[in-house]
N, C-alpha and C positions, 0 to 999 in steps of 0.2 A: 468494340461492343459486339454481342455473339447475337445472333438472330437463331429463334429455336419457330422449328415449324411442325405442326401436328396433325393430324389424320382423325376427325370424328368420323363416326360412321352417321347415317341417317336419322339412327334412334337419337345419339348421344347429341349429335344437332338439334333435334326434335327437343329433347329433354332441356338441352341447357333454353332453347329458347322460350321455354316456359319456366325459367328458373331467374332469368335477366331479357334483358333489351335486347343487348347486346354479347353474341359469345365474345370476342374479341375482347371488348371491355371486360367481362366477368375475368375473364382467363391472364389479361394483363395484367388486374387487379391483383387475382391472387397470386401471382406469380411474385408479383412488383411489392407485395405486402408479407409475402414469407422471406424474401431476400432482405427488407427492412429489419425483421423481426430476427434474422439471420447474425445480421449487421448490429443491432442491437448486443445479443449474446456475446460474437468477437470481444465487439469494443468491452465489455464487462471484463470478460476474463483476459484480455490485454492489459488492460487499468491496475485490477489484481497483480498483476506477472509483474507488472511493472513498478509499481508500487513495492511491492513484496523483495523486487532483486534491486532495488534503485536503478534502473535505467528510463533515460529519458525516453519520455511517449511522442511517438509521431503526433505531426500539427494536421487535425483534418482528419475525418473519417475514410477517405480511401486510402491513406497514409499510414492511417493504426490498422485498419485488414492486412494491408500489406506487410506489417510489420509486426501483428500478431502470426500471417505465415510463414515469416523470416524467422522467427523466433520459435518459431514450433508450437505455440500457445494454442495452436488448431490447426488439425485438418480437415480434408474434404472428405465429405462422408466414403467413399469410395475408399481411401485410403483407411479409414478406422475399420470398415467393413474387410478389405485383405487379410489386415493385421490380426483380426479375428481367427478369419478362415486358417488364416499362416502360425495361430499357437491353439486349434485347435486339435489334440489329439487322441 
């Protein structure tokens, strides 16, 4: 499990806690709700892949991420973004 830690300033403190309760909560939330909506995307276009080439789909959603990035069916933004950079001329 990765633990990610972050730096507000005053303002940005100031700001969210007029925006939620909670920063912690606000910022897990979205975190924890773009990785779902993340995870959602995968699983689609695994389904497709796999559908499409007959290969059996992993059982369980950490099982089909992991084996949409076995399969190459995604990468991580990072890596689309090089590949960019690396055919642009």
């Amino acid at each position: 499990m990765a633990t990610h830690n972050i730096n507000l300033s005053d303002t940005e403190e100031k700001c969210l806690a007029y925006a939620s309760v909670s920063t912690f909560n606000w910022i897990d939330n979205a975190a924890r709700n773009r990785a779902r909506i993340a995870q959602e995307e995968i699983i689609e276009k695994l389904v497709e892949h796999c559908n499409r080439n007959n290969i059996q789909l992993a059982v369980g959603a950490d099982a089909q991420v992991q084996q949409a990035y076995d399969l190459e069916v995604v990468k991580t933004a990072a890596q689309v973004q090089q590949e960019l950079e690396d055919n642009k001329v």
